[in-house]
N, C-alpha and C positions, 0 to 999 in steps of 0.2 A: 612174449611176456614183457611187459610191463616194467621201465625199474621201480623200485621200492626202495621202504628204509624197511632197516630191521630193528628187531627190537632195542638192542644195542644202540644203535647210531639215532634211535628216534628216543629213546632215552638221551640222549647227547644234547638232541634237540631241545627237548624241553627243559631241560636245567639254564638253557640260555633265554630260551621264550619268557620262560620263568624270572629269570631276572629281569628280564626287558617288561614284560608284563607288569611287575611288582615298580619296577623305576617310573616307567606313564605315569601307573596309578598315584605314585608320590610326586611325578611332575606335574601329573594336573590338579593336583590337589593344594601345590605348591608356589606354583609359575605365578599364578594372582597375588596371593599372598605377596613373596621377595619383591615382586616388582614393586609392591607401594611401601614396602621397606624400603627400597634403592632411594623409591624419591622422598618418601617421608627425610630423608639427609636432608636434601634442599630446600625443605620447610623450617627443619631445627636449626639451620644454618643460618635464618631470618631470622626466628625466634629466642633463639641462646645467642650471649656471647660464646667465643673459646674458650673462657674462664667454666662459665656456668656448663657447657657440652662437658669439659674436660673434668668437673667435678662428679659428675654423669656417666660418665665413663669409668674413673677409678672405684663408684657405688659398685656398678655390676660386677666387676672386676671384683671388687672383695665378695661380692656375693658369692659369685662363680669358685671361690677361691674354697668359704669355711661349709658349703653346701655338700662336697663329698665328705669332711667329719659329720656331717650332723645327718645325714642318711646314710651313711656309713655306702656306700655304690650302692645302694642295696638293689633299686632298679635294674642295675645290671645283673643283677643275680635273678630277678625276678624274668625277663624274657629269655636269659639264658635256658633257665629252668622251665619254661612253658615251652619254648620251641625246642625241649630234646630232654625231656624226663617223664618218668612213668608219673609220676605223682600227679593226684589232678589239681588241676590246675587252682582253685579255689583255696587248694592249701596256700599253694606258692602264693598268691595274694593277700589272704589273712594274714601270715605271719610277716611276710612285707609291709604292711599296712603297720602292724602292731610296730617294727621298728622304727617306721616313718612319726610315727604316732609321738614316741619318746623321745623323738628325734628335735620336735617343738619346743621341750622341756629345754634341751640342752641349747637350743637358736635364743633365748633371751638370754639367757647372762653374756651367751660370745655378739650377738647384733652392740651389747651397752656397752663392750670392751672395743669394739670396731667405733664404735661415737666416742668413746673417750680419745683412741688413738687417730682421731679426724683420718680415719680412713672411709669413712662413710660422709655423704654432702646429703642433706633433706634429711626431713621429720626421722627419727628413728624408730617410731613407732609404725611409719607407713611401711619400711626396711623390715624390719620385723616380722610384720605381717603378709609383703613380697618374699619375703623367704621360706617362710610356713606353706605357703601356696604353692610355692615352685616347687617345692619337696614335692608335695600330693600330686603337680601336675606332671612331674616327670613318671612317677612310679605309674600312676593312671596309663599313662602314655605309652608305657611300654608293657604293660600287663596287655594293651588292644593289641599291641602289637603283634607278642606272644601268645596270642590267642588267634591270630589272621582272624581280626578285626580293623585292619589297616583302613578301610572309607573312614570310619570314626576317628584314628588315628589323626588322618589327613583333615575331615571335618575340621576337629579340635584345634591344629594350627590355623587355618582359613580364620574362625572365629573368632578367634584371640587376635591377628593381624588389626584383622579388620576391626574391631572392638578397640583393640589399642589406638587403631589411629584417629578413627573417630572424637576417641577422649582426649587423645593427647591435643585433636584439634580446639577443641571444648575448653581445656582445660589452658591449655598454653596462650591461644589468640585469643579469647574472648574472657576469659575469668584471668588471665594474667598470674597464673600459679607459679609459675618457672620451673624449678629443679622438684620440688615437690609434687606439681602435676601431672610432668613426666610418669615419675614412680604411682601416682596415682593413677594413672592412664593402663599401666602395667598392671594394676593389683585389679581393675575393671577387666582388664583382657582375660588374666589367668581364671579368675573367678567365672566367666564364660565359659572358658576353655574346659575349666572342671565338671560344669554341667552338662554339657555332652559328653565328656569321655564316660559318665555317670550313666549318664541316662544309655546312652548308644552301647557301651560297653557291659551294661546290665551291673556295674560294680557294686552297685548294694547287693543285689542277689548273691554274688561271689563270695561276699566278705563273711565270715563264719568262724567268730573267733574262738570256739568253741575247739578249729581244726586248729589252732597254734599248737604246737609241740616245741618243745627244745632241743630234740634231733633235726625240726627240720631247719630253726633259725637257726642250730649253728653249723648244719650242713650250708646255707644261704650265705652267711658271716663269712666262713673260711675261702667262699668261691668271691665273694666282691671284698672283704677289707686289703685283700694286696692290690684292689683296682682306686684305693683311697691316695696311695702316695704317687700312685700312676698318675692320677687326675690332679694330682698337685702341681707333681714335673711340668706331666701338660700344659696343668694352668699359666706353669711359669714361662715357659718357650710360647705361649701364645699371648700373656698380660701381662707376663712380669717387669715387660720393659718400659710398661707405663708407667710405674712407679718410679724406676729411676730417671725417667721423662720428667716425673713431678719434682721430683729432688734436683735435678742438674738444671733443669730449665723452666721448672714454674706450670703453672696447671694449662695456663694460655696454649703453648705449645701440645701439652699434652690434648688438647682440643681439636689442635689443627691433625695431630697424628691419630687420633679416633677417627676423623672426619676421612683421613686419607685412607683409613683400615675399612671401610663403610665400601668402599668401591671392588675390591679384593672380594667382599660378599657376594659380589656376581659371579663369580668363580664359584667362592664356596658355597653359593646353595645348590651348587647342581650337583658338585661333588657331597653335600649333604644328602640331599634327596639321593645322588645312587648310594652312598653307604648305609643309607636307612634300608635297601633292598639288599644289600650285597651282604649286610650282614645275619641275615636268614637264610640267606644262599649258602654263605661259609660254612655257617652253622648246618647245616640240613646237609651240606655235602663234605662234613670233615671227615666221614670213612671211607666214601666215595674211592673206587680203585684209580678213575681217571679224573682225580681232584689235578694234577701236575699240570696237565693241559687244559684243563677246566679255568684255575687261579691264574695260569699266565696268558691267556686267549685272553681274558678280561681285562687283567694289567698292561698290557699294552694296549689296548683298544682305551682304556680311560687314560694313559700317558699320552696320546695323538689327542683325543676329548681336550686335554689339559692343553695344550700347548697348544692348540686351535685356536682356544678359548682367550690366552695371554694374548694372543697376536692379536686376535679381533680386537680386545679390550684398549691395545697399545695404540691403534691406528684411531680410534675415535676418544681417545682419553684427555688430551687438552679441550678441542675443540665441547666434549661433552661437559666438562667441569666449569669451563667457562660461562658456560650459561645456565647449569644448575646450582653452583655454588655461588655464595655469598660471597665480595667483594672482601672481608673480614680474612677469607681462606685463601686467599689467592694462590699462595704458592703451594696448597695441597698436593696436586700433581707430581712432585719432585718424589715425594713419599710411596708412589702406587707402585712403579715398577719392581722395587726388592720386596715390598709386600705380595706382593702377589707369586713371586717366584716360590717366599717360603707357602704361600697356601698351595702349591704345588707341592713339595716335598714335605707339607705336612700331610696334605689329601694321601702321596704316596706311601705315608707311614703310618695312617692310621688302616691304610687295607690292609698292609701284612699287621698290624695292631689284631684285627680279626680272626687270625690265626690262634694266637694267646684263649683269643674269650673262647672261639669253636672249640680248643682242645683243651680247655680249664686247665689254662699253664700262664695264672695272670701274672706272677711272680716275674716271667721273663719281661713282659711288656713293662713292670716297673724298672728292670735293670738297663734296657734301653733308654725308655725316657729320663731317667734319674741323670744318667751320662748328658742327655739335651739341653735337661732344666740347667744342670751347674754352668756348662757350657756357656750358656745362654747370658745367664747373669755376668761371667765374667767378661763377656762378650760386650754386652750390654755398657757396662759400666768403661770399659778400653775403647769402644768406637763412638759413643757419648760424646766422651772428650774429646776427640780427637776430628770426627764427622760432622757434630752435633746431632739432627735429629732422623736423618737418614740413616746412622748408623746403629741406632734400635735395629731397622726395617733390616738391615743386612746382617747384623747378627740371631736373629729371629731365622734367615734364610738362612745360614748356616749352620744352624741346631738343626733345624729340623733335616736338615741334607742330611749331617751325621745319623739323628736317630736311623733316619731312612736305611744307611748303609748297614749300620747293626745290625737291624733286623732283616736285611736281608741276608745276612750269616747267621742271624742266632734262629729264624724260621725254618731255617733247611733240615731239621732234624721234622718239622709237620709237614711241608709241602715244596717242592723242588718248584720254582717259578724260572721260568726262562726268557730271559729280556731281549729284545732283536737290539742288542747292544751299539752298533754302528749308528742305524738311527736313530736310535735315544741320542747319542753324544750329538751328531752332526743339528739335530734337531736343537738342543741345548744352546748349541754354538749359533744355530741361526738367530735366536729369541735373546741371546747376549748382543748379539749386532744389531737386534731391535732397539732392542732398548737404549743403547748406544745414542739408537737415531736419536732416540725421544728429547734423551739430553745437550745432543750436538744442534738437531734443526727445526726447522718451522714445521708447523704443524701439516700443510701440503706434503712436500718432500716425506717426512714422516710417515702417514700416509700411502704415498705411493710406494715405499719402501718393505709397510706391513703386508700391504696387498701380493707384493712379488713372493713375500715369506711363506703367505697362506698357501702360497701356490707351490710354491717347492715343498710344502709339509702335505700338499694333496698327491701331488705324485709322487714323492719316494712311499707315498705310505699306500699307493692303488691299489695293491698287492691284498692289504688289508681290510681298506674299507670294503672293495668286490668281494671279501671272502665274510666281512660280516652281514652284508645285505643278502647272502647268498644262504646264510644261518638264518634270518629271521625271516625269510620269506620263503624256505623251502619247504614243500607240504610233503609229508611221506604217502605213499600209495601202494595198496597192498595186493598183491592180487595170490591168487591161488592156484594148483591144477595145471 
């Protein structure tokens, strides 16, 4: 006889295939895209000064910022509710719709108090208009989502990249638009972006407002408005340090630290792309019996992902800036290492984040973050002065540590996660000696330095990667008799 898997253990299987399956489809969907985001930097970096990036950067910043008042999360309520409610699903999108809708109303008087208080740079009507968009393109977005309609999902970004960068090339080098052409490049991309998610996701067919109710919007309300001061916190421990960037040191500067945060996005879009799969994972297996082993098999396999990732980044990180940035950036580099640390411990905080949403317990996820945002600012504001602009970067890395730690106390009441704690630390320790290098030596030495790193993070971790190669390529086989 034959071995086999059994039901059980090929059940096991698939919740991992399943996630890996679900991550491709959003890596390849995705990988084209990011990369000509990476280098679109080193075009803006020709085309803007650091004033004019830097004024560009605090726009989306306030964008990202009044975008959870005036859709209240409601998106998130919306793939919540498709990927694990009886209701069908056209409800869940009507009465979404309908609050996205009034949501418009409320974005013109707050976009003319953002241009009063020059927290916005370019036309405010283009602003306006980028915001009413983004509303429709996230909620579209994740309605495909929670429907597994993910190719159109993935189309949708593809299209939008690619559309924006085209315009922004249009607009910037050859019509000579600046900061305005930018956000016009954006308002072309999303405007794309909406027409597929339309078209591919059938969303007119869905929308039926006939099915709104007020049992169901304010069942919807009460699961995303505690995800409204969550996304603020967020917003703060991830943007909020550019503003006192602008205040202590001028927008210039703030330019140069966008420009350095642009680099750290090679990290986070992989970490993006897999929590776009892991959190239908979460969700799909929060009653799951062997969710314990399921949550920490993954969390440690994306902490080695992460920390691969740093090293790599570290070892070709001067020589790579050097010749894609603009001589205006020069000392961008100095900024990358504690930025990318905190996109690690924030990558690590937004997984147990996912716990909150799978078990509609958002209220915790705000008491973590709330503790990172204030942190954050106080942070901000003490290593400011005393660092100058590095010390954003390390106080951003330190919020998000803390939330990190929180929530792994305050999740243990949904899912026990088990960290192979020795190597996490020793690994830690090794990527503090990196970085070290980065600032003590030449970019050789450097180098040969990261190289040794990767290698000591490949074998203490053999253990693991043989055991997840041995997951996604084992076939079960069945026999009988």
């Amino acid at each position: 006889m034959v071995g086999y898997v059994d039901d059980n253990e090929e059940h096991v299987l698939n919740k991992y295939k399943k996630l890996l399956g679900d991550s491709i489809i959003y890596l390849i969907g995705n990988i084209g895209s990011k990369v000509i985001s990476v280098m679109m930097v080193s075009f803006y970096s020709f085309m803007l000064t650091p004033e004019q990036f830097g004024k560009i950067d605090v726009t989306q910043t306030t964008i990202s910022l009044i975008l959870p008042f005036i859709t209240l999360c409601i998106h998130d309520a919306v793939l919540r509710f498709c990927l694990k409610s009886d209701q069908l699903k056209p409800v869940i999108l009507s009465n979404g719709t309908l609050i996205v809708c009034f949501s418009v109303l409320v974005s013109i008087p707050l976009c003319f108090l953002m241009d009063i208080l020059h927290l916005i740079g370019g036309n405010v009507f283009l602003i306006l208009f980028l915001v009413v968009l983004q509303g429709f393109n996230t909620l579209f977005s994740q309605y495909c989502r929670g429907v597994n309609k993910t190719k159109v999902f993935v189309l949708a970004g593809i299209v939008f990249t690619f559309i924006m960068a085209a315009s922004n090339i249009i607009f910037l080098k050859y019509l000579e638009f600046g900061i305005n052409g930018y956000f016009l490049s954006m308002i072309v991309g999303y405007v794309a972006s909406i027409v597929i998610l339309m078209i591919g996701g059938k969303i007119f067919n869905d929308i039926h407002f006939e099915l709104v109710s007020k049992n169901t919007i304010i069942m919807m309300v009460r699961y995303s408005v505690p995800l409204i001061p969550n996304s603020i916190m967020w917003w703060l421990m991830n943007a909020g340090d550019k503003y006192v960037i602008m205040l202590s040191l001028g927008n210039e500067a703030n330019g140069i630290y966008a420009v350095a945060g642009k680099i750290p996005t090679i990290l986070s879009t992989f970490t993006t792309i897999f929590m776009q799969a892991w959190q239908v994972s979460a969700i799909s297996e929060s009653d799951s019996k062997d969710k314990n082993a399921f949550y920490s098999k993954i969390f440690n396999s994306l902490s080695l992902f992460l920390f691969l990732m740093i090293s790599a980044i570290l070892i070709v990180l001067k020589p790579l800036l050097s010749v894609l940035i603009s001589s205006s950036y020069t000392d961008t580099w100095r900024y990358v290492p504690f930025l990318l640390i905190s996109t690690v411990f924030s990558s690590f905080s937004a997984f147990l984040g996912t716990n909150y949403t799978a078990m509609r317990k958002t209220g915790g996820a705000l008491k973590t973050t709330f503790v990172g945002g204030v942190l954050n600012v106080i942070l901000n504001f003490a290593f400011i002065s005393l660092i100058g602009l590095n010390g954003a970067a390390v106080a951003t890395a330190i919020s998000f540590f803390v939330v990190w730690l929180l929530r792994i106390r305050n999740t243990k009441q949904f899912v026990q996660i088990e960290i192979e704690m020795k190597k996490f630390v020793f690994s830690i320790v090794l990527l503090g000696a990196q970085i070290a290098s980065v600032y003590l030596f030449n970019s050789v030495i450097c180098a040969v330095f990261g190289i040794i790193v990767v290698a000591i993070l490949l074998i203490i971790n053999f253990g693991m990667i043989k055991e997840i190669l041995h997951v996604f390529t084992k076939k079960g086989e069945r026999t009988y008799g």
